[in-house]
Structure formats: C-alpha cells, structure tokens
N, C-alpha and C positions, 0 to 999 in steps of 0.2 A: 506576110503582113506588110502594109506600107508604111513606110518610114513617117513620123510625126511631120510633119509642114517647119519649114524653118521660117520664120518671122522677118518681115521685110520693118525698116525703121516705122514704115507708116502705118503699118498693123498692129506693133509692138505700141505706137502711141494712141492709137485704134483701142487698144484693146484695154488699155491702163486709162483713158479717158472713159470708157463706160464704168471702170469698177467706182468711180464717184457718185453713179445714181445705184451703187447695191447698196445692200443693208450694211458690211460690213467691209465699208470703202478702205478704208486704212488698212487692216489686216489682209484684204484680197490686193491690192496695190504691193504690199511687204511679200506677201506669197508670190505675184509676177515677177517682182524684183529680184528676188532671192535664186529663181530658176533663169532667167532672162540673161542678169548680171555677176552672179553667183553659179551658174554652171549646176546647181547640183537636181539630184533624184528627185519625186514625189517622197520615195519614201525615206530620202535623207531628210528631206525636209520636215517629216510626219516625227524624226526620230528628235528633233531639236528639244532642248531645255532650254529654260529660261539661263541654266549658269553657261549652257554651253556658247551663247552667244552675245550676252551681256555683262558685265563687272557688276561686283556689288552693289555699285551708285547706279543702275542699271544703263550705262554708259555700253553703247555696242561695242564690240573688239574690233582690232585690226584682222582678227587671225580667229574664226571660227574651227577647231578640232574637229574634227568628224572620229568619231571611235568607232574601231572595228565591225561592232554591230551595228550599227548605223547603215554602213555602204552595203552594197551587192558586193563587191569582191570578197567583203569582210576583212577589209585592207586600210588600216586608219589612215587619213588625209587629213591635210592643211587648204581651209578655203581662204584665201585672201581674198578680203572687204575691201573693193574699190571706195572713194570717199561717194557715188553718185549712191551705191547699195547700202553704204552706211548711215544716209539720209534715210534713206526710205526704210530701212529695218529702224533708226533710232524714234521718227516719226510712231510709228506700229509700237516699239517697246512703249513708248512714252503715255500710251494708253494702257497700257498692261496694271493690273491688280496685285503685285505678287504677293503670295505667301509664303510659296515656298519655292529656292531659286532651280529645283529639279520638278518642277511643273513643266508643262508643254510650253514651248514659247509660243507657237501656234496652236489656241485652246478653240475648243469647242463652248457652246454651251451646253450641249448635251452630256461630255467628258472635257471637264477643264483642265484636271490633272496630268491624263492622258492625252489629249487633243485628237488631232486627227488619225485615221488609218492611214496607210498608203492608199488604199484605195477609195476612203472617202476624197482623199485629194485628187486622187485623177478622175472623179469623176467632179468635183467643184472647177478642178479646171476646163477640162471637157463643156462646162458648162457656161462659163466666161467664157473661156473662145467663142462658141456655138453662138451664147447671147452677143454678143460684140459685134456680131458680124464675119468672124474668121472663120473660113472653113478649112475642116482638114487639120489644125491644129488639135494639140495634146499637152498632156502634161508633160511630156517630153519634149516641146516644142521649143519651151525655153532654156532646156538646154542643147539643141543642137544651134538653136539662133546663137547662143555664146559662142560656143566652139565657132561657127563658120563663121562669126562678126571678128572673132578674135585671128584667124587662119584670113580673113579679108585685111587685116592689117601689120599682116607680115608677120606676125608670132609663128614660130617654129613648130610643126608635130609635133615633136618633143616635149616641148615646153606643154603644148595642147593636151595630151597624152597626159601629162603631169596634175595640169588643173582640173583636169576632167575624173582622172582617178582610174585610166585605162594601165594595162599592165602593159601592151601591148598599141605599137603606132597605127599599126594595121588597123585596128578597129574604130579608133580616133579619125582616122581620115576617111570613115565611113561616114562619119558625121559631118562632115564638110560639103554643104552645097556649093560648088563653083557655080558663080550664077556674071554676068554680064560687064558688072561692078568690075570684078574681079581682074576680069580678063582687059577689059580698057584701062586698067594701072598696070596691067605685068607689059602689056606690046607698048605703053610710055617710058619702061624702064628699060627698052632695044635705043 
C-alpha cells in the first residue's frame, strides 16, 4: 500500500481554503488542523471528548491527553497545542452546544454523543482532499505533513518519535519525506 501524500504548504492552504465553501466549514477546517498541526490519527481524533480538549469555560488546553484507548499503540500520550492549533480548535469549540463535557468534540449530526467513526473520518477526509483538488492525499496525510514539516526544521527523531506516539525511531523516520526544501538548508549548513 502507498504511503498517504505528504502536504506541500500550498496544498495544506489549497485544501483549508476549500473547507470555507462546505457545509461545515469550521469543524472541517478544526479536523485539518488537528491532523496537519497536531500530528494525530483519524481515529485519535474520532476518540476526542469535549473534556478531553477543552476546560470547563470551554477554553481549549495547552496539553490535550490522549488515553490509552484512544491511540493504536494503546500507549497514552501528551499532544501539545501549538498557539496556531489552538485558534483553529478554539474557533470550532466556540460553536459547540455542550451538554455534556464527555460528548464527542467532533459530533456528528447523525451521532452527537458519539461523533465520528474512525472510519467515517478517513473517509470525510479522503473526501476534502479528493474535492480540493489534492490527489493521493489521506487522512493520514496530515499527519505525515507534521512529522516531515516538523523533521524540515531541525526537530530531532526523537523528539518526532515522541510527538507522533511511535515507540520506536525507526518507523518515525518512515514518515519523513526528504524532499528538495530540505536538502538546500543541510548543503547551506557545510
């Protein structure tokens, strides 16, 4: 199987400028954001509550939890909220309804409670790429475009490994596109 498409700057803003003529601009704009700049799964993202991402005053956090059953490894992490992801996720909460703060932060209409599958979301993504014009992109797109945007500006495997929620560097730097960028800043640094 080939690897998701990793997201050049221009496609990434390609693809967040179409979700303004969907139905539900705000919440598809928070869902790119959340994989793009947040690193994480479809189906971390499927597993979100409203408490697990925003405070009472529904103020987003610095420091989204991921618990065990959330991730594929089944290995809890810590996603640190850049200030650019915390606009765009507080923007999305700020429209939210709640009643109960263990609702889906990502609702459905069809399951508010529950919100999304994992797999209704890889297939809503799937389908913003597809409409936007991106080909070859996935729901997995945004996060290999983190990790390689993150690995294009010096961040360590390790550290990568770390935010990504790999157990192992090995499979983190599979996620790394070297691409052209890249290579004209390392032969500047001889």
């Amino acid at each position: 199987m080939a690897q998701a498409k990793t997201l050049t700057a221009s496609e990434l803003e390609q693809v967040l400028r179409f979700t303004q003529s969907t139905k539900h601009a705000i919440r598809n704009r928070a869902l790119l954001a959340i994989t793009n700049f947040g690193g994480l799964r479809a189906g971390e993202v499927s597993a979100l509550r409203v408490c697990d991402v925003c405070d009472a005053q529904m103020r987003v956090k610095s420091e989204i939890r991921l618990l065990p059953e959330y991730t594929k490894g089944k290995h809890a992490r810590t996603v640190f909220v850049s200030e650019k992801l915390k606009g765009e996720l507080q923007a999305y909460a700020n429209t939210l309804k709640v009643k109960d703060p263990k609702q889906a932060f990502f609702y459905t209409q069809k399951n508010p409670k529950r919100g999304f599958t994992p797999n209704s979301l890889v297939l809503l993504f799937k389908e913003l790429y597809k409409d936007a014009g991106i080909s070859g992109a996935s729901s997995h797109s945004g996060r290999r475009s983190f990790i390689t945007n993150l690995a294009n500006q010096g961040i360590g495997v390790r550290v990568l490994a770390s935010l990504a929620g790999h157990r192992s560097i090995t499979v983190t730097q599979k996620y790394i596109d070297v691409n052209d960028d890249m290579k004209r800043k390392a032969v500047e640094l001889v």
